[in-house]
C-alpha positions in Angstrom: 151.9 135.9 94.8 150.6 139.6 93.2 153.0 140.6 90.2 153.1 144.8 89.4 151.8 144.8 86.1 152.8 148.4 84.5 150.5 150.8 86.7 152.4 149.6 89.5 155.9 149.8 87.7 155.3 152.9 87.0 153.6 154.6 90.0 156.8 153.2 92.2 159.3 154.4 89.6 157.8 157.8 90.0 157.6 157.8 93.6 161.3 157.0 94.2 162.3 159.8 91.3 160.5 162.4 93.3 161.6 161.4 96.0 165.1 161.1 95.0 164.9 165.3 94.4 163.6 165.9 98.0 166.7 163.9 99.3 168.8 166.3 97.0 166.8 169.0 98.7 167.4 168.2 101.9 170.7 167.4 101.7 171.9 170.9 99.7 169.8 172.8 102.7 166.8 173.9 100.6 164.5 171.8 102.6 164.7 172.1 106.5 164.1 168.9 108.7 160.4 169.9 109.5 159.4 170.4 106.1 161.2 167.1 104.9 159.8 165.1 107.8 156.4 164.6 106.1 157.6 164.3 103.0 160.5 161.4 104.3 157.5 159.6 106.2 155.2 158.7 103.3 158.4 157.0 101.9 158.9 154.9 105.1 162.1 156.8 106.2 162.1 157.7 110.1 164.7 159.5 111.9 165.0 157.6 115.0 167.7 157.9 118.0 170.5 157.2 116.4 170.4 157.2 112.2 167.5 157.1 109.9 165.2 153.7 109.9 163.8 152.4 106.5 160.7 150.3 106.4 159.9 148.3 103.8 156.3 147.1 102.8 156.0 143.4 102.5 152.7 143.3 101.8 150.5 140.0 103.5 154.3 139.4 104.9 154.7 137.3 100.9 158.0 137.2 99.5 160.3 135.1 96.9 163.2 134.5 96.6 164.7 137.2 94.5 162.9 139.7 96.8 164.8 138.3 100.0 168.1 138.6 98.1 167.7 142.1 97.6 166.8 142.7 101.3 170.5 140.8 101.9 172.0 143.4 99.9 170.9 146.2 101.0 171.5 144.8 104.6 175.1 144.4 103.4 175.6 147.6 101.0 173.5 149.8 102.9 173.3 148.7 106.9 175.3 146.9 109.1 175.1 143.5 108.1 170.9 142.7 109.4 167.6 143.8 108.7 165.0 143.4 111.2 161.1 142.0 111.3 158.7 144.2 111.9 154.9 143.0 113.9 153.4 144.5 110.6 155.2 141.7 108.6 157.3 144.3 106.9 161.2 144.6 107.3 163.1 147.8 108.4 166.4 148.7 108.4 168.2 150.3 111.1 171.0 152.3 109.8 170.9 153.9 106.0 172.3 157.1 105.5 169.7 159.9 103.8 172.0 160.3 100.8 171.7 156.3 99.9 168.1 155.8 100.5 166.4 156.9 96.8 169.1 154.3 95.6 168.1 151.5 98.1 164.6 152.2 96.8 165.3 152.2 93.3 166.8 148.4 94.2 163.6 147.2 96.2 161.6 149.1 93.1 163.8 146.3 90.9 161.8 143.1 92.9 158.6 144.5 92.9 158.9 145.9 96.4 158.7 149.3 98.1 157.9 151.5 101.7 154.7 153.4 100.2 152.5 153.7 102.9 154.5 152.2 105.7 154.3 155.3 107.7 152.0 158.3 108.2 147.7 158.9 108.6 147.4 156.5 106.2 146.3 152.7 105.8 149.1 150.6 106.4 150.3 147.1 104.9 147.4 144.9 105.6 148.2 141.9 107.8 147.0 138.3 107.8 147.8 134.6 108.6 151.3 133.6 107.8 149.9 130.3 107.2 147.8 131.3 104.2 147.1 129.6 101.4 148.5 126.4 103.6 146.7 126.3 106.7 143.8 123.4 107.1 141.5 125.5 108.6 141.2 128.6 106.2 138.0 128.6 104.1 140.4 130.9 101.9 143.6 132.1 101.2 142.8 135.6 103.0 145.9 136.9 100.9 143.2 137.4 97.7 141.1 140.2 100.3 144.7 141.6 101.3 145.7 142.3 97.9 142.1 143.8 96.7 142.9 146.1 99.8 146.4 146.9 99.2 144.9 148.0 95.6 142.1 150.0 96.9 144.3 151.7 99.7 147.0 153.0 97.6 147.2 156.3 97.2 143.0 156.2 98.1 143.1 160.5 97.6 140.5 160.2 100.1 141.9 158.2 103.0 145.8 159.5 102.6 145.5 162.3 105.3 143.7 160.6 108.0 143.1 161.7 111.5 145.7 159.0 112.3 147.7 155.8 111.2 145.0 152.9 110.3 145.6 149.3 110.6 143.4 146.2 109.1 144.3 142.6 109.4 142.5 139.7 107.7 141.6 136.2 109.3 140.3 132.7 107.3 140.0 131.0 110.0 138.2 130.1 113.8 141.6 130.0 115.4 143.0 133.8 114.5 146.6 134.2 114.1 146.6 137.6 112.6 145.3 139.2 115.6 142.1 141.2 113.9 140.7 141.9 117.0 143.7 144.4 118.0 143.2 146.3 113.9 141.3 148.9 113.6 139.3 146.8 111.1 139.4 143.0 111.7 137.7 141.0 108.8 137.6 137.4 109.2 136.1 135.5 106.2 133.2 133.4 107.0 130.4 131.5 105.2 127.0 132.1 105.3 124.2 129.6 106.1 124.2 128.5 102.8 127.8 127.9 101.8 128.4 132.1 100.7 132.1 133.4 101.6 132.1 136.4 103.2 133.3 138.7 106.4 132.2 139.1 109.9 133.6 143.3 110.6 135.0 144.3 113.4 136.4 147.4 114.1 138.2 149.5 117.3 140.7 147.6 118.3 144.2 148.7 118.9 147.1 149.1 121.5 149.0 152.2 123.2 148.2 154.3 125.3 144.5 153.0 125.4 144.0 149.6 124.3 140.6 148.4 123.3 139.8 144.6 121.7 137.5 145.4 118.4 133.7 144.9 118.7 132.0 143.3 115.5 130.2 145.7 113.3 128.9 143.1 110.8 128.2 139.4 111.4 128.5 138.7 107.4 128.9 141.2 104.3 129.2 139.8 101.4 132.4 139.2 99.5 131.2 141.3 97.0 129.8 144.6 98.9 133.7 144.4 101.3 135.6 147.7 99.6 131.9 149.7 99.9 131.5 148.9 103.3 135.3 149.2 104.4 134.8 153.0 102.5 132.0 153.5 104.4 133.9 152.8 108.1 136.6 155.0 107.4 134.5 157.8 105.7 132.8 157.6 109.0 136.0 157.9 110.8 137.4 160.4 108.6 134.8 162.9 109.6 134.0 162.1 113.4 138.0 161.5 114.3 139.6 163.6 116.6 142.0 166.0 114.5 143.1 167.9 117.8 144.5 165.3 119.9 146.9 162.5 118.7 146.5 160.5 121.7 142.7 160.4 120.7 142.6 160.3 117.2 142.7 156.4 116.8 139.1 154.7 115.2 139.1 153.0 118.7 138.7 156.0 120.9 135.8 157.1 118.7 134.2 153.9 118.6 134.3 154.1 122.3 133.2 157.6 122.6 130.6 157.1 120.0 129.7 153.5 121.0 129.2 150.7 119.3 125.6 150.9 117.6 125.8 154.8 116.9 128.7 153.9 114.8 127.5 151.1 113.4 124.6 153.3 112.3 126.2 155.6 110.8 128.5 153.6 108.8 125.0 151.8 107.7 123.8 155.0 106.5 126.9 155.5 104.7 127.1 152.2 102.9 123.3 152.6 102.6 124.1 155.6 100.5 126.5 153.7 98.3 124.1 151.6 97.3 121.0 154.2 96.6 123.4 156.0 93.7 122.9 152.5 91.9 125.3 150.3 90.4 128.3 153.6 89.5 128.0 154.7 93.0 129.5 151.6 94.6 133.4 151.1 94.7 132.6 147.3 94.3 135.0 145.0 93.0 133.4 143.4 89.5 133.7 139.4 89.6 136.2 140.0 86.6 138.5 141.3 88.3 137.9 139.8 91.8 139.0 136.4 89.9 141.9 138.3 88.0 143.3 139.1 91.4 142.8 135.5 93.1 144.3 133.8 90.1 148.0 135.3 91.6 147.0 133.4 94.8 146.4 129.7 92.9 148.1 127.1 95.1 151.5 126.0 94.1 152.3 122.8 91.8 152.4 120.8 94.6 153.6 116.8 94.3 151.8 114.0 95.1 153.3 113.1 98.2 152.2 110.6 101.1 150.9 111.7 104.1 154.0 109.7 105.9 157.8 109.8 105.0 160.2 106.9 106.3 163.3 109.6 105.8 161.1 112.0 108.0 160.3 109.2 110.4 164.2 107.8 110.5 165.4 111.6 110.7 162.4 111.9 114.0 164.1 109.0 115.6 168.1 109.3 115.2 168.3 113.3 115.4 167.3 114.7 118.7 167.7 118.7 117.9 165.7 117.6 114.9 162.8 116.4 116.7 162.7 119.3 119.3 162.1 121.9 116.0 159.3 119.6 114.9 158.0 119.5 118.0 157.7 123.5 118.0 158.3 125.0 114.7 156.2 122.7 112.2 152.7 122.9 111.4 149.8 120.9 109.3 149.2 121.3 105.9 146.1 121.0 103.7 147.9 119.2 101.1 148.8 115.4 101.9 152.6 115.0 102.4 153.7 118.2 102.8 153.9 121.3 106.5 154.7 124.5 107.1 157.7 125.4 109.1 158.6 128.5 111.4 161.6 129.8 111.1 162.6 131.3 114.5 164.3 134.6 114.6 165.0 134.3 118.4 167.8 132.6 119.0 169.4 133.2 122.9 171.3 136.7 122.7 170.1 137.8 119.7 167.8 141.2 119.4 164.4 139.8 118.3 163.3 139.9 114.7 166.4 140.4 113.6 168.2 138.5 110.3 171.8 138.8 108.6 172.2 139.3 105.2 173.5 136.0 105.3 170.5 134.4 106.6 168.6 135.8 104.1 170.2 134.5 101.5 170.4 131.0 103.1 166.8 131.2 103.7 166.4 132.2 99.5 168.0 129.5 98.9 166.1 127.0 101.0 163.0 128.2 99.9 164.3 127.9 96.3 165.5 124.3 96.6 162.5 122.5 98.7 159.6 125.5 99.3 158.2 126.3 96.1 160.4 129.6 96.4 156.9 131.3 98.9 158.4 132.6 102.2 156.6 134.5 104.5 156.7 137.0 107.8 154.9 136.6 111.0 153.7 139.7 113.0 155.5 137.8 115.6 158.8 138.6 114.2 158.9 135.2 112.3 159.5 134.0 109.2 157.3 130.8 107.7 157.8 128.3 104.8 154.1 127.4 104.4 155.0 124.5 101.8 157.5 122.0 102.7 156.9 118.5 101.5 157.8 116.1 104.7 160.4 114.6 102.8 162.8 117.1 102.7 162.1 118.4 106.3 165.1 116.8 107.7 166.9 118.8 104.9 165.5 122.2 105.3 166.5 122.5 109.1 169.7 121.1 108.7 169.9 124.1 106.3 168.1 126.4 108.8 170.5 125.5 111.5 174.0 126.1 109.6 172.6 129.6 109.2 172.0 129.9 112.6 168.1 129.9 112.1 167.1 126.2 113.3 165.9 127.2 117.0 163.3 125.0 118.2 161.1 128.1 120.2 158.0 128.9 118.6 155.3 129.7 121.0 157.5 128.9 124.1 158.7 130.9 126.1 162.0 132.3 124.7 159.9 133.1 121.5 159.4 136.8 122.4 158.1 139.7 120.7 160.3 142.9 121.6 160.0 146.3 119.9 164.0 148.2 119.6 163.0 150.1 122.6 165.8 152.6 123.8 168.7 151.0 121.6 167.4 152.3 118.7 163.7 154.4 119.4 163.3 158.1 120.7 160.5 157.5 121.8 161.1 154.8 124.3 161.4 155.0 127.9 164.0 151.7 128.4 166.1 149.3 126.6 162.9 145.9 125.4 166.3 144.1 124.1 168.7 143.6 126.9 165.5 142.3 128.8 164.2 139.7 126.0 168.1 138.4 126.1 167.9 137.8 129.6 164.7 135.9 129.9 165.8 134.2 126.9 169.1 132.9 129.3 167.0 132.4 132.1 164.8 130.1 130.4 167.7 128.8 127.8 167.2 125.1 128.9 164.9 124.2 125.3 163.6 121.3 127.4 162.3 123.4 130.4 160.6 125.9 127.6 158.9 122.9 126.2 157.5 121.5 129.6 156.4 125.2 130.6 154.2 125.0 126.8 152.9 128.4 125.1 153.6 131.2 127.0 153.9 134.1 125.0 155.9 137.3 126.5 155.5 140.8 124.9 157.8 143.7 125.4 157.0 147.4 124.9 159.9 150.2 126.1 157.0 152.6 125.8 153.3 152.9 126.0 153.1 153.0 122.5 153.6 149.3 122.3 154.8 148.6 119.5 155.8 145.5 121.2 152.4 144.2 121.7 152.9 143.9 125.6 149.4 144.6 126.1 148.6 141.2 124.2 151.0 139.0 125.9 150.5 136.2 128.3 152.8 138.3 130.1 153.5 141.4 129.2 156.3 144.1 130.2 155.9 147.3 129.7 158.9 150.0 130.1 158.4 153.3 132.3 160.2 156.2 133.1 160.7 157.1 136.9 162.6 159.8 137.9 165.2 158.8 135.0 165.5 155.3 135.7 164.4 152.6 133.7 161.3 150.3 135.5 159.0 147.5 134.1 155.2 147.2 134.7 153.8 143.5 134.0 150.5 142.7 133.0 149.4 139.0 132.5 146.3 137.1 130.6 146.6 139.3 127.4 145.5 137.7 124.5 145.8 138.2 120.6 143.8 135.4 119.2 140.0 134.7 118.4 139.6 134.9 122.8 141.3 138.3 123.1 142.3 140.4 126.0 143.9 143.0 127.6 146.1 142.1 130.0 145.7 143.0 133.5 148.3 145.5 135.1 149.2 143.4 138.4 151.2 146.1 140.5 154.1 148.0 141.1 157.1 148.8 138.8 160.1 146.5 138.6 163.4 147.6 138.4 165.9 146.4 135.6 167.5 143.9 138.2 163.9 142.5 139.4 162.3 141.9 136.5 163.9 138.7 135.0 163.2 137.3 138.7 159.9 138.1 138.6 159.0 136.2 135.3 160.4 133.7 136.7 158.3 133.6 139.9 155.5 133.9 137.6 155.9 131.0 135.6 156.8 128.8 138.6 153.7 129.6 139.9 152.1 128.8 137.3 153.5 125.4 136.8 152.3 124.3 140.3 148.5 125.5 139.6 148.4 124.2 136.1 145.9 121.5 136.1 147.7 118.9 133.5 151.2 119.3 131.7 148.6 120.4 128.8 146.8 123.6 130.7 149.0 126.4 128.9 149.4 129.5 130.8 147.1 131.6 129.4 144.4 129.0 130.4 145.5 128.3 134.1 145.4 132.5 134.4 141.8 132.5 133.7 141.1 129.9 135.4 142.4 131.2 138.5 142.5 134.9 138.1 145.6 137.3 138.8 145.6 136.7 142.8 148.2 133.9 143.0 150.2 135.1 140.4 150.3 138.5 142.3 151.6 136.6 145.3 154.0 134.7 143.9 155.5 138.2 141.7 156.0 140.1 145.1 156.6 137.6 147.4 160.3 139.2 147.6 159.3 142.6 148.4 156.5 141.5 150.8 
């Protein structure tokens, strides 16, 4: 992974110092709350319903060791006990007080970390696979284009007051599990005709209150030409996006106002100017230092290892609960002998994305002990070890499961993406936990979840949806009426490389209906599926939203 080398050192050191005095500020009275709020965002700090919420940059979602340690302890020191997994792969924290947070930064500063950019117009932690540098399929490791964004990005004194928060995501592979086409830049690196890397574009997608799935821009840039033309998108955007209206600000409203070609035009005859000032009018990345960057991402030391394991095989055989988390939660390598493991942060009961401070230091130390010390978040609210030789598998989730962390549930249908909704957010119309707890009870039979397959449910308390409902096989979505708390659902959204925006399929449902009508829902679906291996998401488009509609208001009818 990137090391700071002193630039970096000292650009975060000065950042917490200064903003160590505008704490001071704000706490002796010299600074009001609306002149501190901008000041408080471009460190990460919001004020949300209840306390102040940290978030901390976890940039590509990489971390070690040491760096997970230092998130316990602040969860411990500073919080009550848990930090929480954000669907940007960063980690936030719930509950600091103002007066401790220029000290929780200096710690974080201490582990190469920091919240720089995790709020505000700006460009925020670039996202990507949480399988990189492990999956098969990558032509890549897309972490070497995150980083030479992250670098760019930083304090860009061009792009740091934008019309409005700006999101990119990198893929390396056909089957996209970083979502690009929901970013407001998607890059998914490609290879030419004649073996070339590079990037197909896309650009305009995005969620809230008007959800659009990207449109490609660029069916390959070269690797080398990626920061002019990124430049030459959000110049674009800086200039034509709304100023005057939040709710239209986002790249994906102009896209769609502009459309498609017009703005593909005239980011061509942006990056067309680029390259008419000659070779010092470029913001190019020289080979040099392209390399210098992807020699941070090298793979690991990995072992020589065989591609089968008797203790892995015996373990399959005599351990039940073992075999179930295999089932779900482990994934194929590119190296011979070893996988990649989900961790699951959504146990039964449990707010989702959530981790103790204990936990996290379990999860350091497994990672130390049998992952090459790489650990990684998932925009799902996940954590990964992407290199776990198949030898010590059996070992690692006995480890996971002491700490509470071994639940066999990723991709079913207890593995749910929830945003804090009104336990925590002020901007939420109704409480996204208490639901995902209920579904998660409904469904708790791990069995049952496996037989229903991939379904993927996404809750939002709020049309800004931060919970990615719009994206979810089925989606709920919380609404305000009259002051009581109702869910809309939508089903066939879709994150991956077949994307979509789920369909809205009728009236509200109150707090009491709404676990019910999932569950009509997916009994539906399991009597239309074609085979035990049609998922959901398949069986929806292969039918449409009719007889799902009939079967999720067949009470009220």
């Amino acid at each position: 992974m990137y090391r700071y080398d002193d630039i970096d050192r000292a650009m975060v050191a000065d950042r917490v110092a200064e903003f160590r005095r505008q704490v001071e500020r704000r706490i002796a009275g010299d600074l009001t709350e609306e002149e501190f709020k901008p000041l408080r965002l471009m460190n990460g700090l919001y004020l949300q319903l209840h306390a102040y919420m940290l978030r901390v940059a976890v940039p590509y979602g990489t971390l070690n060791p040491r760096q997970l340690r230092v998130l316990a302890t602040i969860a411990r020191d500073y919080d009550k006990g848990y930090a929480h997994v954000s669907t940007r792969q960063n980690f936030q924290f719930n509950w600091p007080k103002l007066k401790d947070v220029p000290d929780i930064l200096d710690l974080l500063a201490e582990a190469e970390m920091h919240a720089i950019q995790t709020s505000g117009n700006c460009i925020r932690n670039t996202t990507t696979d949480p399988f990189a540098g492990a999956a098969r399929d990558e032509v890549e490791d897309p972490r070497i284009t995150c980083e030479i964004i992250r670098q760019w990005s930083t304090f860009h004194p061009e792009f740091t007051f934008l019309p409005r928060k700006f999101k990119i995501a990198v893929s390396a592979t056909e089957h996209d599990r970083a979502a690009i086409a929901v970013h407001d830049i998607g890059l998914q690196i490609v290879r030419n005709a004649v073996g070339e890397p590079g990037y197909r574009v896309l650009v305009g997608g995005g969620q809230g209150r008007t959800p659009h799935i990207g449109q490609w821009i660029r069916e390959f840039l070269p690797q080398a030409e990626l920061l002019s033309y990124l430049e030459a998108i959000l110049r674009v955007y800086n200039v034509y996006g709304r100023r005057d209206n939040m709710y239209k600000a986002r790249i994906k409203v102009l896209v769609n106002e502009m459309g498609i070609d017009a703005f593909r035009d005239a980011v061509e005859d942006e990056f067309a100017h680029f390259r008419a000032m000659g070779p010092g009018g470029s913001v190019d990345l020289p080979a040099e230092e392209r390399a210098r960057i992807a020699g941070f991402f090298a793979p690991p030391a990995f072992e020589d290892a065989l591609a089968f394991s008797e203790s892995f095989d015996d373990a399959l055989a005599t351990d039940q609960r073992f075999a179930s988390w295999v089932r779900s939660n482990v994934h194929p390598h590119k190296v011979q002998g070893y996988v990649s493991a989900t961790i699951s942060l959504k146990p039964e009961g449990a707010p989702p994305g959530d981790i103790t401070d204990t936990q996290l230091e379990a999860v350091a130390d497994i990672a130390e002990a049998y992952a090459l010390s790489d650990i990684r978040t998932t925009h799902e609210q996940n954590m990964v070890l992407p290199h776990v030789k198949l030898d010590d598998l059996h070992a690692v989730w006995q480890g996971l499961d002491e700490a509470g962390l071994g639940t066999p549930n990723h991709g079913l249908i207890s593995d749910i993406i929830a945003c804090p909704g009104l336990d925590y957010c002020n901007l939420a119309n109704t409480r996204s936990i208490p639901v995902a707890n209920r579904i998660q009870e409904r469904f708790s039979d791990l069995e049952h979840q496996a037989m229903i397959g991939e379904l993927k449910i996404k809750i939002s308390g709020c049309i800004n949806a931060c919970g990615h409902h719009h994206v979810g096989h089925i989606g709920i979505l919380g609404v305000d009426k009259k002051g009581e708390e109702f869910y809309q659902l939508t089903l066939g959204g879709s994150a991956d490389e077949n994307a979509s925006i789920g369909e809205i399929v009728g009236r509200g449902l109150s707090t009491d209906e709404v676990v019910d009508a999932v569950e009509r829902v997916v009994e539906r679906y399991l009597e239309l599926r074609s085979s035990e291996s049609e998922r959901f998401i398949d069986t929806y488009r292969r039918l449409g939203a009719d007889p799902f509609k009939e079967a999720l208001y067949a009470e009220a009818l």
